[in-house]
C-alpha positions as CSV (number, residue, x, y, z in Angstrom):
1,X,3.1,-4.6,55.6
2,X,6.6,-4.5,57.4
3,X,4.7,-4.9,61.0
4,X,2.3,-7.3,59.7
5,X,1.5,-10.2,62.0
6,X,0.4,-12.4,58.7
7,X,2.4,-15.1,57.4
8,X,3.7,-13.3,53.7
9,X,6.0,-16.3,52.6
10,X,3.6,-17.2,50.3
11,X,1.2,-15.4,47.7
12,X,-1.8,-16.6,45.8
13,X,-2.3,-14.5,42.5
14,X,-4.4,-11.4,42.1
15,X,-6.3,-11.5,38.7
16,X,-7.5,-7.9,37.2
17,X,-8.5,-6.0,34.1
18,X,-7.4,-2.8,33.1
19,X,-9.9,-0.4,31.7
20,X,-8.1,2.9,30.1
21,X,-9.8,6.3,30.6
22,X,-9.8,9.6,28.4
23,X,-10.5,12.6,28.4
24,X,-13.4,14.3,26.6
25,X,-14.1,16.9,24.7
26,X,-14.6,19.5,28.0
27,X,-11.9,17.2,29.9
28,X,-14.4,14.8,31.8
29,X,-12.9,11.4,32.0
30,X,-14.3,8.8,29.5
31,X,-14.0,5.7,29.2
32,X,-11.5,4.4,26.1
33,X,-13.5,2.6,23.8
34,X,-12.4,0.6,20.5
35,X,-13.6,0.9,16.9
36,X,-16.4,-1.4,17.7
37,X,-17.2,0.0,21.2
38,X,-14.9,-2.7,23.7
39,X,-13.9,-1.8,26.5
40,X,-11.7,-4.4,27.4
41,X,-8.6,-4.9,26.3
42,X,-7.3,-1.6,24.6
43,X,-4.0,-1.2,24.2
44,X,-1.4,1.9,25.4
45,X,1.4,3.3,22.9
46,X,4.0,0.5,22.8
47,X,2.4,-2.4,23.7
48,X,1.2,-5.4,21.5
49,X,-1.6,-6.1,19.7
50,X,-4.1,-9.4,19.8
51,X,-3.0,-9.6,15.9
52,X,0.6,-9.1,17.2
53,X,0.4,-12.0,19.8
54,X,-0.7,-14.1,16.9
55,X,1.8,-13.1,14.9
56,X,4.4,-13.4,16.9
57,X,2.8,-17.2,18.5
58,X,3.4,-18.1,14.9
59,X,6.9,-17.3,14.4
60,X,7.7,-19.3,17.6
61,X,5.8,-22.3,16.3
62,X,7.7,-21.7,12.6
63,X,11.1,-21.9,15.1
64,X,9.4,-25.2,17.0
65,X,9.2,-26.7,13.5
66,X,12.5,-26.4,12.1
67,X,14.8,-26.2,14.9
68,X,12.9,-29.0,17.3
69,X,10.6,-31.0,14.5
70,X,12.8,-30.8,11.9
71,X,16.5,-31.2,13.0
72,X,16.2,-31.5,16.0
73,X,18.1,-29.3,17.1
74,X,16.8,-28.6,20.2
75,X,14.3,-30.9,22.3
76,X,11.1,-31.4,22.0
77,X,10.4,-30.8,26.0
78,X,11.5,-28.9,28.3
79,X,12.0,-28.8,31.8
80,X,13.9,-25.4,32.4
81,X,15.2,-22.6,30.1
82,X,19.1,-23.6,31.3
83,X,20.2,-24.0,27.8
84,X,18.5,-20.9,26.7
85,X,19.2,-17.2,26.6
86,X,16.1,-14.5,26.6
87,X,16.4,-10.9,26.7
88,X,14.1,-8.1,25.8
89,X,14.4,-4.6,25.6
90,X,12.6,-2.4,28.3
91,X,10.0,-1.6,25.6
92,X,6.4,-3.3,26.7
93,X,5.8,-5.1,23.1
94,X,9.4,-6.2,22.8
95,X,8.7,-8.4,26.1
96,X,5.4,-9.6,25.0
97,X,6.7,-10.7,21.7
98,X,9.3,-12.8,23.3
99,X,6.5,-14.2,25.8
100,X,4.7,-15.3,22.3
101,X,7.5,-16.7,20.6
102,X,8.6,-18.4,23.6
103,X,5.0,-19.8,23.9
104,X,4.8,-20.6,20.2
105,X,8.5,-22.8,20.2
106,X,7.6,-24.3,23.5
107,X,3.9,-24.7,24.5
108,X,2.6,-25.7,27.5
109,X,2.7,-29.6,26.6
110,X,6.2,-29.5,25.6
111,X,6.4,-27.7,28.7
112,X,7.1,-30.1,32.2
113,X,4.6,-29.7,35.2
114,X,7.8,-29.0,37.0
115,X,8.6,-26.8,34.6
116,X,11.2,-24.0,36.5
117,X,10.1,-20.2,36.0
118,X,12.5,-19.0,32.9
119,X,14.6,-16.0,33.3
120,X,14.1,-13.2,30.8
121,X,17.3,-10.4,31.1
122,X,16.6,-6.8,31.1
123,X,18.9,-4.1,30.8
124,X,18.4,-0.4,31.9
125,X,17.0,2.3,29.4
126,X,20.6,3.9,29.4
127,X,22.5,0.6,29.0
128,X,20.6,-1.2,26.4
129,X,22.0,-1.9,22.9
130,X,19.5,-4.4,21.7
131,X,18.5,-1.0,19.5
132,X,20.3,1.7,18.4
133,X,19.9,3.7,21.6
134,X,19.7,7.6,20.9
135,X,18.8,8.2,24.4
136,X,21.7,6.8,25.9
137,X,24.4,7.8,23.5
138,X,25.0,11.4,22.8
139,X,27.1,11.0,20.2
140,X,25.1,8.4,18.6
141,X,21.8,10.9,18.8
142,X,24.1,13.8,17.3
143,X,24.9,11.2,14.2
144,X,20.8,10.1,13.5
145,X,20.1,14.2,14.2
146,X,22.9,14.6,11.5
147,X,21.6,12.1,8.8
148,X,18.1,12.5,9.5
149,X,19.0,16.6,7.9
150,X,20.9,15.3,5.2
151,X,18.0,13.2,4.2
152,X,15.8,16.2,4.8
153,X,17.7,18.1,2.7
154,X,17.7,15.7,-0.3
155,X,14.1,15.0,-0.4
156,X,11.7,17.4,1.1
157,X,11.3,19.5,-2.3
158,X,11.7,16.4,-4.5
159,X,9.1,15.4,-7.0
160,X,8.8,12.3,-4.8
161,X,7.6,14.6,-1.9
162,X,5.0,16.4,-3.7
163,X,3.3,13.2,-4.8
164,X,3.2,12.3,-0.8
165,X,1.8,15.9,-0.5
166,X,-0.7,15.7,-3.0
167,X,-2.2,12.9,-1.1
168,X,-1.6,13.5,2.1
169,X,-0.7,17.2,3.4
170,X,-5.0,17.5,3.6
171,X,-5.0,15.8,6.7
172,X,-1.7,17.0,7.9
173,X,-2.1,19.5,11.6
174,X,-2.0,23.4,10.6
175,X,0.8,24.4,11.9
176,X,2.9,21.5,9.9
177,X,1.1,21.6,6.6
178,X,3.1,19.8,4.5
179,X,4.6,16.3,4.3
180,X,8.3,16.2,5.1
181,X,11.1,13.9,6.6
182,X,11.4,16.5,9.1
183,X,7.3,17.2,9.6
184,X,5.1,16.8,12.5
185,X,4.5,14.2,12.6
186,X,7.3,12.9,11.2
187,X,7.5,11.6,7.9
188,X,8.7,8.5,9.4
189,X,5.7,8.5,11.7
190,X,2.9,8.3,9.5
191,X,4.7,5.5,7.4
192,X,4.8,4.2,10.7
193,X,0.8,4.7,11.3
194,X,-0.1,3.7,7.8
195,X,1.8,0.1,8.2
196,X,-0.1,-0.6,11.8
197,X,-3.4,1.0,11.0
198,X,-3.2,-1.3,7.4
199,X,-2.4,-4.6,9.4
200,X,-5.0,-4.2,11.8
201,X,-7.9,-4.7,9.0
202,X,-11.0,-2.2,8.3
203,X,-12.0,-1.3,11.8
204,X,-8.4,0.9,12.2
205,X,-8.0,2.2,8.8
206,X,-7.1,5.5,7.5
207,X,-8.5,7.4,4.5
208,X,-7.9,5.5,1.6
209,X,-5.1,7.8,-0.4
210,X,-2.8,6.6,2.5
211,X,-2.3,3.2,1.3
212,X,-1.9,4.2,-2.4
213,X,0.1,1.7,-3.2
214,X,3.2,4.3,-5.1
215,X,2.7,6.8,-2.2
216,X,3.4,3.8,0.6
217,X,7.1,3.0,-1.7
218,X,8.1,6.6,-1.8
219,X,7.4,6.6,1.8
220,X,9.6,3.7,2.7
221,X,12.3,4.5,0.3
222,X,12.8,8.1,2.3
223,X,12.5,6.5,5.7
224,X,15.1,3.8,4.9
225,X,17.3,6.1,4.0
226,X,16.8,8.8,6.8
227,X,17.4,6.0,9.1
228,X,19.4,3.8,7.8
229,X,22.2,4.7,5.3
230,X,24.1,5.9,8.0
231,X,25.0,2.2,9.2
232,X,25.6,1.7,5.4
233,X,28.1,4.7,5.0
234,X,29.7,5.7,8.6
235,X,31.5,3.3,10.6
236,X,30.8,5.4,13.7
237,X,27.6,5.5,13.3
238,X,26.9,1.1,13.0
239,X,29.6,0.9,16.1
240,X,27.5,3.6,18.3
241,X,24.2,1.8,16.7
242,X,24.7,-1.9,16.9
243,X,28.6,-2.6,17.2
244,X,28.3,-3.4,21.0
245,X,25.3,-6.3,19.8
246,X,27.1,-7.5,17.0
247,X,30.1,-7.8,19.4
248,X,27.9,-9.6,21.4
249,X,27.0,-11.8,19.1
250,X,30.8,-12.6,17.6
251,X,31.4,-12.9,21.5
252,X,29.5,-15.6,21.7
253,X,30.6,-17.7,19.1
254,X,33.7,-17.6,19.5
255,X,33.3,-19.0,22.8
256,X,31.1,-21.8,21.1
257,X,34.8,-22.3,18.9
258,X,37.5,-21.9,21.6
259,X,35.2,-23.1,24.6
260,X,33.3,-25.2,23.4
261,X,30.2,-23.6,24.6
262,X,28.7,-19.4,26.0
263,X,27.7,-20.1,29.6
264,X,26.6,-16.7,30.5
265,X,25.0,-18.1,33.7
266,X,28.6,-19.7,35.2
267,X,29.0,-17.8,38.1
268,X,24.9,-18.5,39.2
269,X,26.0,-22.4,40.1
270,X,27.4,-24.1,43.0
271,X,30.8,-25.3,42.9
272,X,30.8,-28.9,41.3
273,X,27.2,-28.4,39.1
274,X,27.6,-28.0,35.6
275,X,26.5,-24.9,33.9
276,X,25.3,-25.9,30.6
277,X,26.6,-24.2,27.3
278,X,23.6,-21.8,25.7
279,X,22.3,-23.5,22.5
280,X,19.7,-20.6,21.3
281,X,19.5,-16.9,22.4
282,X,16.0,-15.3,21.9
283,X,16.3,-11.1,21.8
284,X,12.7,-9.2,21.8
285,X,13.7,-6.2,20.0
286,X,12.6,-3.6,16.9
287,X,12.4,-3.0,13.4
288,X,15.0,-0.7,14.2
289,X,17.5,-3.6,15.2
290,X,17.0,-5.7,12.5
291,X,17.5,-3.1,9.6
292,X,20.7,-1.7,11.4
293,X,22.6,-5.1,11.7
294,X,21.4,-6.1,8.2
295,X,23.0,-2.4,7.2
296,X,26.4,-2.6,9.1
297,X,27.1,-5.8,7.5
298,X,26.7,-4.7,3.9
299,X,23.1,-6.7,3.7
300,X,20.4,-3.9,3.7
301,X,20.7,-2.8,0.3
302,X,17.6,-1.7,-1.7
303,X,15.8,-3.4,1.2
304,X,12.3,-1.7,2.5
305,X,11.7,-0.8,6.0
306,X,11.7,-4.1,7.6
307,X,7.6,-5.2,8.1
308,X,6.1,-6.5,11.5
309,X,6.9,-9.9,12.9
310,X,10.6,-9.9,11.1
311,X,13.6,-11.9,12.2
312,X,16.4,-12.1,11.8
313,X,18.6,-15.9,13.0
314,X,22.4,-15.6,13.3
315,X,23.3,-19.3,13.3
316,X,26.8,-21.2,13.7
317,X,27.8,-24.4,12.1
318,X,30.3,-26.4,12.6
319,X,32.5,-28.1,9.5
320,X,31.1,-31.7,10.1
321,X,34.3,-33.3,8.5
322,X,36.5,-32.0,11.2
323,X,37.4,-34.6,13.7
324,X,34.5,-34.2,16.9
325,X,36.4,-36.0,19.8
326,X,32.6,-35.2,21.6
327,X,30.3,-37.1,19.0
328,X,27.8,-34.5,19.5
329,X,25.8,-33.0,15.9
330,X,24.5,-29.9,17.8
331,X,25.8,-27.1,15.4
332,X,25.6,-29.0,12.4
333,X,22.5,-27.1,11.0
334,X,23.3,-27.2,7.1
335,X,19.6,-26.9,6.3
336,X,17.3,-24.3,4.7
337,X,14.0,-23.3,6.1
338,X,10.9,-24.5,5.1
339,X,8.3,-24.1,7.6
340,X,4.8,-23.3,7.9
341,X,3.7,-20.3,5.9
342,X,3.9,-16.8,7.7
343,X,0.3,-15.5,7.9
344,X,0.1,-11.5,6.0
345,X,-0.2,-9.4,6.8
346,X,2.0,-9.5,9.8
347,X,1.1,-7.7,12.7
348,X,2.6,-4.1,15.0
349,X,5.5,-5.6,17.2
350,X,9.2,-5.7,17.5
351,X,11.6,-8.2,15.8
352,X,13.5,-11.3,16.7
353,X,17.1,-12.3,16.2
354,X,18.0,-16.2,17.3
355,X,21.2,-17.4,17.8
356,X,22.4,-21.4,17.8
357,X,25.2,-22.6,19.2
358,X,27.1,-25.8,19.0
359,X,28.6,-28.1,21.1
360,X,27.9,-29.4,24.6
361,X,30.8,-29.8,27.0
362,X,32.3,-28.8,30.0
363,X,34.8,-25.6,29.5
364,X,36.1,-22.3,30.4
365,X,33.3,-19.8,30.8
366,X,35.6,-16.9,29.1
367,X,37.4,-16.3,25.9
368,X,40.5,-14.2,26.4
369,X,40.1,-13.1,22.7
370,X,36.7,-13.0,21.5
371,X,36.8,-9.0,21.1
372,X,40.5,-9.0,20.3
373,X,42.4,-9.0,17.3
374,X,42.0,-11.8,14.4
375,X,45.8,-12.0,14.3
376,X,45.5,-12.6,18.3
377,X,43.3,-15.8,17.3
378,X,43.6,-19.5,16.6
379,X,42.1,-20.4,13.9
380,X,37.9,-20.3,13.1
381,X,37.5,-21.3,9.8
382,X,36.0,-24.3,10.3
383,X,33.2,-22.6,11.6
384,X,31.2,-21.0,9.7
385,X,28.2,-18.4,10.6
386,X,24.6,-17.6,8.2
387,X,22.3,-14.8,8.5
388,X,19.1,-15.1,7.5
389,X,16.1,-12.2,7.4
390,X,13.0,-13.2,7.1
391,X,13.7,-17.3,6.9
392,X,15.9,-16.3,3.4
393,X,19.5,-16.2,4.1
394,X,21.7,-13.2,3.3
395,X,25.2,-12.4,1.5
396,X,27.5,-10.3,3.5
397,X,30.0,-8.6,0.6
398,X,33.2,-9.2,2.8
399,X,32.5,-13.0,3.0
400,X,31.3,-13.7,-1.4
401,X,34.0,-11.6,-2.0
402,X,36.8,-14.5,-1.8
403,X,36.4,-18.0,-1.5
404,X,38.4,-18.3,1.3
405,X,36.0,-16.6,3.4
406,X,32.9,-18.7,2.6
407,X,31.6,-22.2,2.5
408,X,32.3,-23.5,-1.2
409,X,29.8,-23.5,-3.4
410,X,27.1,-21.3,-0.9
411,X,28.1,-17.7,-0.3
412,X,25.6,-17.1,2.3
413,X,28.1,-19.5,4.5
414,X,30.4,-17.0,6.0
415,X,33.4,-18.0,7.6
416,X,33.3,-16.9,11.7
417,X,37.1,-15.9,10.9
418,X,35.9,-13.7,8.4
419,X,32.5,-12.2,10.1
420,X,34.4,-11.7,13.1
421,X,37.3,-9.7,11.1
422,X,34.2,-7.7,9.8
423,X,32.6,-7.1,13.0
424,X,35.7,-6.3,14.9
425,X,36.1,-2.9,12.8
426,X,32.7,-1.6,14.1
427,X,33.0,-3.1,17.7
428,X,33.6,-0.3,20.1
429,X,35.9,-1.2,23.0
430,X,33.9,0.9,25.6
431,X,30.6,2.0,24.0
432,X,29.5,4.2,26.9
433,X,32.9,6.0,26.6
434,X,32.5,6.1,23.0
435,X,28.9,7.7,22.9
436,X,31.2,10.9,24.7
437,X,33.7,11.3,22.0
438,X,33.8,13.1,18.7
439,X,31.0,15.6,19.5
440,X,32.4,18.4,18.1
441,X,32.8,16.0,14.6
442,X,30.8,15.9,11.8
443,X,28.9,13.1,10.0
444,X,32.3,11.6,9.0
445,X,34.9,12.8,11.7
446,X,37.7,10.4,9.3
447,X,36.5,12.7,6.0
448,X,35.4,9.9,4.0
449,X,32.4,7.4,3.5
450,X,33.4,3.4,5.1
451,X,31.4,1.2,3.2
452,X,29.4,-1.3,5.3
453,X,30.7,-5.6,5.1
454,X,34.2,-5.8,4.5
């Protein structure tokens, strides 16, 4: 190619289909067929579904009618992505999702024929904290490996066990014969199996006694808490897990308060052309994501493992009786949800998390303070921030716990003064430095449990 003679300034596009292969029973290669004998279209471990491209097509048409239809938030047609932030994490399904939901909230007639080719950021396996990353933080992985025993400890010769095992250990391998947290597979794992073969329909499903209906709660209620109550109980553990997002997030809207808009993309423009302010961040992402912010804010309490096509929206408001010297409403979002239905059951993919923004106007493309102090700060309080999962908002503990910290009369209104107080403790100043430290420590290097949302 690099002493080709041909003109290779342009490219037409190469259309295929992948066909997987297998091996058989005396290791000749086979073709991979599905349960009713395709061979088209099969999918590899971590990537997503037909059902899950539905799915996830629906929740960006749910986001098309409230935020664009309803309030009007956004516009109704596009013409770049300029105002918009997409990310995905390096998983397969996580980007396809996003590539649904993006096609869902903007289809291809709300879509200009000049339409400019949107920008989706990555980040490297090692980097990424759009998941609590056990690869890339050692001290992190030590944690999960240290409540992941506890749990195992706790509930592998409970009564609740035995009534997984009476149902299940038949089919389990030989040289794991009994159901456990710490099983192989996994405990985790075949909840994990159960959940995708079960939304899939009749052509992927299991023998029956694994979606008795007690055996599928027990399940989830030992999962949840193998992978989750640390984030409730550790304050290492949610920084190391999901403080560097949440910081992220908190970054972000503080710039919307100070700046008057997050223009991540600043530095991309020509001197004299106006970078517009981000008004909604999409994040392809995992089940995994969504239960561990909902858990280091206090809000994943008696909740089950969170089910395919969740999402979670972070949105900011701003107090509409403050004086506006710009005029514009963007921000002012005081509305519930009421979309179209979500079609059940939902389908094997990652998660979502949107977050709005407010105002539109030139500014500085950096806040000196967003991860500093609260004393540091002017005042946010007339901005408030609300979390919902699922399209039902959620109570953070810290915020209903006075009423200066929440919009009177809703408790689901935080204050962004007081989520960003709450988000500060568990914001680590240097995460990759941090994942180093304390690995000689135990589950609670301080000696005590930190409850999560204060």
């Amino acid at each position: 190619m690099a002493a080709s003679k041909q003109d290779l300034s342009s490219w037409d596009t190469f259309q295929w289909k992948r066909r997987m292969e297998r091996f058989g029973d005396t290791d000749e290669p086979l073709i991979a067929l599905g349960p009713k004998g395709e061979v088209d279209g099969i999918c590899q471990l971590g990537e997503l579904t037909d059902k899950g491209r539905q799915t996830t097509l629906e929740l960006g048409q749910r986001l098309r009618h409230l935020y664009i239809e309803r309030l009007g938030f956004m516009p109704e047609i596009i013409s770049n992505t300029d105002n918009m932030y997409l990310r995905s994490t390096p998983i397969p399904r996580a980007l396809e999702s996003l590539q649904s939901v993006f096609w869902g909230l903007y289809p291809s007639s709300a879509r200009t024929a000049d339409f400019a080719m949107p920008s989706i950021i990555v980040r490297s396996a090692a980097e990424e904290t759009l998941f609590p990353n056990e690869g890339g933080c050692h001290r992190f992985r030590q944690l999960a490996s240290l409540f992941a025993q506890r749990a195992a400890d706790k509930w592998n010769e409970s009564e609740e066990m035995a009534y997984l095992n009476s149902l299940w250990s038949k089919w389990m391998p030989e040289n794991s014969p009994r159901v456990a947290v710490d099983s192989r597979p996994r405990l985790s794992g075949i909840l994990d199996t159960v959940a995708s073969t079960y939304a899939h329909g009749p052509n992927t499903r299991l023998p029956a006694e694994f979606y008795d209906q007690k055996a599928r709660e027990v399940a989830d209620r030992i999962a949840v808490d193998e992978w989750f109550s640390g984030g409730q109980e550790s304050r290492e553990y949610r920084k190391l897990a999901i403080g560097a997002l949440m910081g992220d997030v908190v970054e972000r809207m503080v710039h919307v308060a100070s700046h008057k808009g997050w223009r991540p993309m600043a530095t991309a423009y020509q001197s004299g052309e106006e970078c517009p302010a981000v008004k909604l961040a999409l994040s392809g992402c995992h089940d995994t994501t969504l239960a561990s912010m909902l858990a280091s804010i206090g809000a994943f309490k008696n909740e089950r493992w969170p089910p395919y096509t969740s999402s979670i929206a972070v949105e900011l408001f701003k107090d509409v009786s403050e004086s506006d010297s710009s005029g514009s409403p963007a921000g002012a979002i005081l509305e519930e949800f009421s979309g179209p239905p979500s079609q059940k059951p939902a389908s094997e993919n990652p998660s979502f998390f949107s977050f709005l923004t407010g105002k539109k106007s030139q500014a500085a493309s950096s806040s000196g303070f967003a991860r500093t102090p609260q004393v540091n700060q002017p005042a946010l309080s007339n901005h408030y921030v609300r979390i919902r999962y699922n399209d039902k908002p959620v109570t953070i503990p810290g915020c209903a716990a006075s009423p200066a910290k929440h919009l009177p009369g809703d408790k689901s209104f935080c204050t962004l003064e007081a989520f960003k107080e709450i988000v500060d403790k568990f914001t680590p100043a240097n995460w990759r430095e941090e994942c180093g430290l304390n690995l000689d420590k135990g589950m609670f290097p301080d000696g005590e449990k930190q409850p999560a949302g204060y």
